[in-house]
C-alpha positions in Angstrom: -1.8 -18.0 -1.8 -2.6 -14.4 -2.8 -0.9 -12.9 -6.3 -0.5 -9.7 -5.7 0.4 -7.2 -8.7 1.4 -3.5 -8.4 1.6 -0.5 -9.8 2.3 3.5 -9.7 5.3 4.0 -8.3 8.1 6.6 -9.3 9.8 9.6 -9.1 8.1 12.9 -8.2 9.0 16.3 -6.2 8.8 17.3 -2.9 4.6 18.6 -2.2 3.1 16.3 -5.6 1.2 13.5 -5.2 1.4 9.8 -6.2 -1.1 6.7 -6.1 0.0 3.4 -5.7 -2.5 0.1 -6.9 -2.5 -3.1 -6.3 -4.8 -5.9 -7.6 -4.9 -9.4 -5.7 -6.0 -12.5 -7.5 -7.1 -15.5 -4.9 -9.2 -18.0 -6.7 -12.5 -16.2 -7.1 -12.8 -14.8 -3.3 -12.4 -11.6 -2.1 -9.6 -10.5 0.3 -10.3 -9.5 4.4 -7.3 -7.2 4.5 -5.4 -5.3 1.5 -2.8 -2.9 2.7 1.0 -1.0 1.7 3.9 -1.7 3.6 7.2 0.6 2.7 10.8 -0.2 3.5 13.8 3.0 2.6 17.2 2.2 2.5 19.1 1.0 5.9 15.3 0.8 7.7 13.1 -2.0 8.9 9.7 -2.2 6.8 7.1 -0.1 8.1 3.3 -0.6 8.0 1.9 2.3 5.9 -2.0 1.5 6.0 -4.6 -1.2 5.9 -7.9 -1.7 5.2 -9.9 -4.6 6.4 -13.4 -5.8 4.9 -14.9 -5.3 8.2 -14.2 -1.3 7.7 -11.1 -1.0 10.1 -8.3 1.3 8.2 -5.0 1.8 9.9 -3.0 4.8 9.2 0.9 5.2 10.0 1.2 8.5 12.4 4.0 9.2 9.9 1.2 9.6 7.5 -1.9 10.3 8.4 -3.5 13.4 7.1 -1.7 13.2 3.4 -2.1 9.4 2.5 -5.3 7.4 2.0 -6.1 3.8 1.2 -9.2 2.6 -0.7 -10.7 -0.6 -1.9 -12.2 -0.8 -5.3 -15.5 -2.6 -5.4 -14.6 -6.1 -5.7 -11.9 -5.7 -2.3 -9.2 -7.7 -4.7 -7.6 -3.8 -5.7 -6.2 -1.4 -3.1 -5.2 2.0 -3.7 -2.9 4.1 -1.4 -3.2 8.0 -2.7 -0.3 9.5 -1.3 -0.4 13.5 -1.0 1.8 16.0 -0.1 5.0 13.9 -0.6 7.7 14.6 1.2 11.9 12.8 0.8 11.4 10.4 3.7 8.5 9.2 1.8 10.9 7.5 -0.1 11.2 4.0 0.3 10.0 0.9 -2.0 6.3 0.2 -1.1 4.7 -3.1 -0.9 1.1 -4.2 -1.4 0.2 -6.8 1.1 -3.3 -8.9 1.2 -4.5 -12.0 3.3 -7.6 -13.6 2.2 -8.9 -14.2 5.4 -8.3 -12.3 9.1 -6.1 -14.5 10.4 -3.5 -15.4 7.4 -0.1 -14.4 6.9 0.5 -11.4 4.6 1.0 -12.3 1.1 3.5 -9.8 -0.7 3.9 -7.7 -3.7 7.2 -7.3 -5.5 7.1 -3.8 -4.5 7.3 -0.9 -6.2 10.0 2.6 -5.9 8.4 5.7 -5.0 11.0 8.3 -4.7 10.2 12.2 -3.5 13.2 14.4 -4.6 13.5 17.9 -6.4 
């Protein structure tokens, strides 16, 4: 079982800019697949971006051009840089990991990033 822990989210206006981290702790290994998953009031939870170790990324088309995810050097820390915010950004955003390619997600506590003026 991954521990994830998060941090970075909060309140900022409409244009500004926002990173999210996340560091995973799984017994000494690294992790195959770090990632963000955000979920808004009244909505289903929507796959924002992952990032495998194998150098696959996946962007959401809702936003791709203004957010990017990184690993630090280790690949137990993920980082989602999120740019040009706009109010349907909002939602509370979850860091999700699994250690190897074929587990389950294991899942943050989430963090609120909310985009208003």
């Amino acid at each position: 079982q991954v521990q994830l822990e998060e941090s970075g989210g909060g309140l900022v206006q409409p244009g500004g800019s926002l990173r999210l981290s996340c560091r995973a702790s799984a017994a000494g290994f690294s992790i195959y697949t770090m990632g963000w998953y955000r979920q808004a009031p009244g909505n289903e939870r929507e796959l924002v971006a992952h990032d495998t170790s194998a150098g696959n990324t996946f962007y959401a088309d809702s936003v791709k051009g203004r957010f990017t995810i990184s690993r630090g050097s280790a690949r137990n820390t993920v980082y989602l840089q999120m740019d040009d915010l706009k109010p349907e950004d909002t939602a509370v955003y979850y860091c999700v990991a699994a250690q190897y390619s074929d587990d389950p997600w294991s899942w943050g506590q989430g963090t609120q990033v909310t985009v208003s003026s």
